[in-house]
C-alpha positions in Angstrom: -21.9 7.1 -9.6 -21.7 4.9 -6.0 -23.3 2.2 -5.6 -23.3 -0.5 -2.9 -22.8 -3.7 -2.4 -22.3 -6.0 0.6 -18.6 -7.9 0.2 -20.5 -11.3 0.7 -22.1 -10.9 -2.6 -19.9 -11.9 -6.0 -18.1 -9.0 -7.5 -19.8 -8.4 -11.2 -17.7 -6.4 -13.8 -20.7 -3.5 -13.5 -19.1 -2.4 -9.8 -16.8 -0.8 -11.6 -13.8 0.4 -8.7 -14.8 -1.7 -5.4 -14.1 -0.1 -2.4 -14.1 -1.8 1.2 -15.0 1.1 3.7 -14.7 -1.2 6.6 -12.4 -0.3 9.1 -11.9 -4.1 9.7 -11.7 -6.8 7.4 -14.9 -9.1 7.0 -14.6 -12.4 8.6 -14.6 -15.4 6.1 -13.7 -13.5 3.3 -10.1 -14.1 1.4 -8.8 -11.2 0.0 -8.7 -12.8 -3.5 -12.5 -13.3 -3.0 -13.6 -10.2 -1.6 -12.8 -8.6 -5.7 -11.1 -5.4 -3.8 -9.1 -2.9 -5.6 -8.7 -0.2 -2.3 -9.6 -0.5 0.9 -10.3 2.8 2.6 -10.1 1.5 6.2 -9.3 5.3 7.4 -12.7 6.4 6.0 -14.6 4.3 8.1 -16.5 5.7 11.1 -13.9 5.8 14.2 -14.0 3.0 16.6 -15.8 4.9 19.0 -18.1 6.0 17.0 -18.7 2.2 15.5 -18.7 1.1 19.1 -21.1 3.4 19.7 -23.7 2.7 17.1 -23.3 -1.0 17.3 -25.9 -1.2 14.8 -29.1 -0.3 16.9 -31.6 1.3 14.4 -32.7 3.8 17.1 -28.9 5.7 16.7 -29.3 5.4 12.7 -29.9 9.3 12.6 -27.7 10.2 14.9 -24.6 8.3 13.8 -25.0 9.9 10.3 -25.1 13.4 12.4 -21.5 12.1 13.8 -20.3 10.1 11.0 -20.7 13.4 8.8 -18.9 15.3 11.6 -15.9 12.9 11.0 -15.9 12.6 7.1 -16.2 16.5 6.9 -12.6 16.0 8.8 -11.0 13.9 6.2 -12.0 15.9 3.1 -8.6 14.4 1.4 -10.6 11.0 1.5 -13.6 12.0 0.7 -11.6 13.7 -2.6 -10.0 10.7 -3.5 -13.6 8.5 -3.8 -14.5 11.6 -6.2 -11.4 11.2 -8.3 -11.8 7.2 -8.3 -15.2 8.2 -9.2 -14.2 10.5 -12.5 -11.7 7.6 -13.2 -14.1 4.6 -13.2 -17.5 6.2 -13.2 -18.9 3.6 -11.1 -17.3 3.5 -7.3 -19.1 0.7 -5.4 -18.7 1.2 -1.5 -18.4 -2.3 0.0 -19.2 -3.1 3.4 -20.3 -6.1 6.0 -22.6 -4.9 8.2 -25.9 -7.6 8.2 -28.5 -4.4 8.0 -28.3 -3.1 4.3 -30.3 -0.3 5.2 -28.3 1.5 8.1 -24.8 1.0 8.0 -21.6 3.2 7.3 -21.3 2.4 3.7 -25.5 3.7 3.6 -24.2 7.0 5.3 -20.7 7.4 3.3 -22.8 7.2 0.4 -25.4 9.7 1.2 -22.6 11.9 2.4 -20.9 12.0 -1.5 -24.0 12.8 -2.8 -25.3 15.4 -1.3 -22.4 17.5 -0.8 -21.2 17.1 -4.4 
């Protein structure tokens, strides 16, 4: 199962294996805060792509048309969230973005679960 969490909320036993899929790390986080057993940096959208988006809601559905694009590209990554997945049974996809609703971590996450 993924779940999701922004990395300014506490890490709770329940997130099982907590992943950052941020490309860059959070500002005003430590790393002994943040709770973060990997950090997936390459699985994060590409800076142009990021850049691009810049969080407007009227690219939302395009981005995940792109950001799709790029994960289908890095199928060894995708893989290894699977694997942490059978591991731990609960992968929780951390992430920074203020909008909880339309971020990378939102699209990563629909990605895993549709193509399963």
């Amino acid at each position: 199962m993924f779940t999701l969490k922004r990395i300014y909320v506490p890490a709770k036993p329940a997130d099982g294996c907590r992943v950052l899929v941020d490309r860059i790390w959070p500002r005003g986080v430590s790393k002994e805060k943040a709770g973060i057993d990997l950090w997936m940096k390459e699985i994060a959208p590409s800076d142009h792509l990021r850049k691009w988006f810049a969080h407007d809601a009227k690219r939302w559905i395009e981005f995940q048309r792109r950001y799709r694009e790029e994960l289908r590209a890095k199928p060894e990554l995708t893989k290894q969230l699977r694997e942490l997945e059978k591991t731990h049974r609960t992968v929780t996809l951390i992430y920074s973005a203020r909008d909880e609703r339309r971020n990378q971590a939102v699209a990563l996450c629909g990605f895993l679960q549709r193509s399963i």
